[in-house]
Structure formats: C-alpha cells, structure tokens
Short mmCIF file of the C-alpha atoms (twelve columns), coordinates in Angstrom:
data_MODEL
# 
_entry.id   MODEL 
# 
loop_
_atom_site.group_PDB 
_atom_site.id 
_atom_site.type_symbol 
_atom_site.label_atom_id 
_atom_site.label_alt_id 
_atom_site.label_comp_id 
_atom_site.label_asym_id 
_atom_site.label_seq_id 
_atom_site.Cartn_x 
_atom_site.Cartn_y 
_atom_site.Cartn_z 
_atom_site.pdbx_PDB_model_num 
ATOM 1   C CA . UNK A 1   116.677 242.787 130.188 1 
ATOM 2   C CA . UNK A 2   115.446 239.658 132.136 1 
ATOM 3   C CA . UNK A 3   114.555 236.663 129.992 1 
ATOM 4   C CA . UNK A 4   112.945 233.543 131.878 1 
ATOM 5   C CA . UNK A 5   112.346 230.603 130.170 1 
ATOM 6   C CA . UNK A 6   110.311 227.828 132.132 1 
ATOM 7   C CA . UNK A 7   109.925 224.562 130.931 1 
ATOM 8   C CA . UNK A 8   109.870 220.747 131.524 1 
ATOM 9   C CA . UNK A 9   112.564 218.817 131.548 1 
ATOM 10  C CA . UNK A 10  111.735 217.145 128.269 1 
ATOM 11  C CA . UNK A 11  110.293 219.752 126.516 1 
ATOM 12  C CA . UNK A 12  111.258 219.814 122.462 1 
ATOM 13  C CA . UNK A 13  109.787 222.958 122.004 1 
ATOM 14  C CA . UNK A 14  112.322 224.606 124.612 1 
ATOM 15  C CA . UNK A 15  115.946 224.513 122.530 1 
ATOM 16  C CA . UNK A 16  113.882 226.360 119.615 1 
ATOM 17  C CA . UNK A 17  111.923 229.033 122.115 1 
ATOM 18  C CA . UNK A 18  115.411 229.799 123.150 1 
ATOM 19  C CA . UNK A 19  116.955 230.283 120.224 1 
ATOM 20  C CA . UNK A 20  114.384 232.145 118.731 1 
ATOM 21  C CA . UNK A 21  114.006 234.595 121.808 1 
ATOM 22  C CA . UNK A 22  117.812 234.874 122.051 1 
ATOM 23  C CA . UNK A 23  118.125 235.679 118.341 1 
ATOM 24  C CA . UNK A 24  115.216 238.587 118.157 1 
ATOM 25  C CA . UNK A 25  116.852 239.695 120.831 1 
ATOM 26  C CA . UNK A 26  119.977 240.276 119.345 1 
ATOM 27  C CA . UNK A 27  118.685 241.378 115.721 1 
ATOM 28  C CA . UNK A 28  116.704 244.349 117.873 1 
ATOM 29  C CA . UNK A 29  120.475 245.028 119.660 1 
ATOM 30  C CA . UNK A 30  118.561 244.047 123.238 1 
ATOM 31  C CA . UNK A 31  121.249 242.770 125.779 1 
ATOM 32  C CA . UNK A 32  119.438 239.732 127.595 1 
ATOM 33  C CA . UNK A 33  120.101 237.784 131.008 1 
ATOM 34  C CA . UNK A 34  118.787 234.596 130.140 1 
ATOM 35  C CA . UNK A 35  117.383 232.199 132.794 1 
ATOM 36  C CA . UNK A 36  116.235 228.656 132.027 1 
ATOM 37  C CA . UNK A 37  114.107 226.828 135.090 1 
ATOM 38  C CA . UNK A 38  113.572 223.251 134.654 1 
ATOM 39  C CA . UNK A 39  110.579 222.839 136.301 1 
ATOM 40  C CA . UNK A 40  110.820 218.801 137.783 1 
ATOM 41  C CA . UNK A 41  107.482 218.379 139.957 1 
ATOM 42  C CA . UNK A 42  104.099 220.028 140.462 1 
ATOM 43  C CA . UNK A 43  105.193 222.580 143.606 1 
ATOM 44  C CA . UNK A 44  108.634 223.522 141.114 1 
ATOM 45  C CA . UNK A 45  105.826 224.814 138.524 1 
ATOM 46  C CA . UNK A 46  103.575 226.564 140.990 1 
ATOM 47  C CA . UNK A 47  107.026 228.501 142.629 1 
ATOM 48  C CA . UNK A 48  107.896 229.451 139.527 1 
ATOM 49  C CA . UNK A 49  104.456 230.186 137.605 1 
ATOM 50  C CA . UNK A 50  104.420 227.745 135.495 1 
ATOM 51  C CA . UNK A 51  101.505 227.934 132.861 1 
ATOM 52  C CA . UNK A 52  102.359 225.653 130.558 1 
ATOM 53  C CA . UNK A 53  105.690 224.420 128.763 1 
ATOM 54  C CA . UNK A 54  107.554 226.551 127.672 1 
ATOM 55  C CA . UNK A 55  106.659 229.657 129.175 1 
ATOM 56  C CA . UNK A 56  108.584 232.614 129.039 1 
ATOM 57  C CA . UNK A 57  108.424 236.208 130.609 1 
ATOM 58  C CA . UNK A 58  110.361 239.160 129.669 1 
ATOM 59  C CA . UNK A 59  111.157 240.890 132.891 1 
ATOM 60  C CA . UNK A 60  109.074 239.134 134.936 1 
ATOM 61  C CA . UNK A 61  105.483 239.630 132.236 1 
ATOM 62  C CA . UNK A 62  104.372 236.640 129.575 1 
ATOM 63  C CA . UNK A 63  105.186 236.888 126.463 1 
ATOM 64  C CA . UNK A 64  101.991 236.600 125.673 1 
ATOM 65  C CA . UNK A 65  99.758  239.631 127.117 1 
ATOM 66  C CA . UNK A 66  96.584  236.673 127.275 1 
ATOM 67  C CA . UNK A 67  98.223  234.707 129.124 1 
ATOM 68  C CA . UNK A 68  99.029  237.367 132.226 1 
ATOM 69  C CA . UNK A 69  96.141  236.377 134.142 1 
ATOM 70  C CA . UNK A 70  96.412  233.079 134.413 1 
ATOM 71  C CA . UNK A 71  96.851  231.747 137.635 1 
ATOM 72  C CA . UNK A 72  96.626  227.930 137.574 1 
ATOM 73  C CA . UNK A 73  99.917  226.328 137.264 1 
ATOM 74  C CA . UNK A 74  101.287 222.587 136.575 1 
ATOM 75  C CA . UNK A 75  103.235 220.376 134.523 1 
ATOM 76  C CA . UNK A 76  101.206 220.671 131.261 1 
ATOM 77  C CA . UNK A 77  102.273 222.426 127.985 1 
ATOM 78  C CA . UNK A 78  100.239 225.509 126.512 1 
ATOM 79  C CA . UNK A 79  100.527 226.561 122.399 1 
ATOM 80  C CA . UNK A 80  100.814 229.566 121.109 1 
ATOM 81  C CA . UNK A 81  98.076  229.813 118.781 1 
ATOM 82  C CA . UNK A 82  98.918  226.938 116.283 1 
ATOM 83  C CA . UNK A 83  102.477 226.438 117.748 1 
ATOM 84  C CA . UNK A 84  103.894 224.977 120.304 1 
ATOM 85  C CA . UNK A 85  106.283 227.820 120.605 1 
ATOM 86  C CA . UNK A 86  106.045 231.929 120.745 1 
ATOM 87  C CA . UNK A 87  105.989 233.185 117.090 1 
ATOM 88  C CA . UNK A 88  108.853 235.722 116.358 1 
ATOM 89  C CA . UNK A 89  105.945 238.632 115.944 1 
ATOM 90  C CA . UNK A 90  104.986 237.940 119.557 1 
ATOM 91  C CA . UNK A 91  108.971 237.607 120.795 1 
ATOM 92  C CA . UNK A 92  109.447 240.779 119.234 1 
ATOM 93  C CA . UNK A 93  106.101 242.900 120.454 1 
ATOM 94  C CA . UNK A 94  107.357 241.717 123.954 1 
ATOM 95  C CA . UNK A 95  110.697 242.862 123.864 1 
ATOM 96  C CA . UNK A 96  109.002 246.181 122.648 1 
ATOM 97  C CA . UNK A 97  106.629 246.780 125.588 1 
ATOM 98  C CA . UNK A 98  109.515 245.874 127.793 1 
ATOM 99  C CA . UNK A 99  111.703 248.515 126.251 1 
ATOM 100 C CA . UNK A 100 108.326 250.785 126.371 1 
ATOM 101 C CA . UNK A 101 108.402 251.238 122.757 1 
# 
C-alpha cells in the first residue's frame, strides 16, 4: 500500500503523523511504501496537492474522506478536527477503505 505524506519543511506535526501512520499500519499487519514530499514553494504544493501541512493520502485518496474535494492548494497547514495531526481512528478507517474492508 502507497502512503504519501506531504508536508512543509518545518512542519512539527510531520515526525508524529508519520509515526503514527507507520505504526497503525503495522498493528493492522498492512505492508506500506512510505513517501515523504517536502513541499519548498507554492508550485511544489500545487504539483503535489498540497492541502494543508501535513497531508497524507493512502494510495493516492486523503485520509480524510472531507477533505477529497478540495482543490485549492498552498503552503498553509489544515487540522484535523482539534489536532494538528490525523487521529489514529481516522489512520485506521483509511487503511480500511483502502484494503476495501
């Protein structure tokens, strides 16, 4: 399975989002390729859909089903809900849809 992660350089959110995604991952015994994209000026986060920081799409679909049709990208950051980074719930519902469970 196909993990993007894109984010801003600086982004302290990022290390976490990572970890998390890479750890429900493994406690649900999914075998990842995970991509991080550094995303440096405005054209990097348009090429690479970038909604907000950190955004991440499981085979190519947000994490976040809300989020799918949004089509205005930048260098900005985006929360999910109160956090700043995907909860495990929604890591795990995503990994589900993407293994059509």
């Amino acid at each position: 399975m196909n993990v993007t992660v894109v984010s801003l350089e600086k982004c302290d959110a990022t290390p976490a989002t990572i970890a998390l995604v890479t750890e429900v991952a493994h406690d649900m015994g999914v075998e990842i390729n995970l991509e991080h994209i550094v995303v440096k000026t405005r054209e990097d986060a348009i090429a690479y859909h970038h909604i907000g920081n950190p955004t991440v799409r499981i085979n190519g679909l947000d994490i976040d089903p809300g989020a799918r049709g949004i089509n205005q990208f930048g260098i900005t950051w985006r929360r999910y809900g109160a956090s700043s980074m995907p909860s495990k719930y929604l890591t795990k519902a995503a990994f589900l849809e993407a293994l059509n469970i």
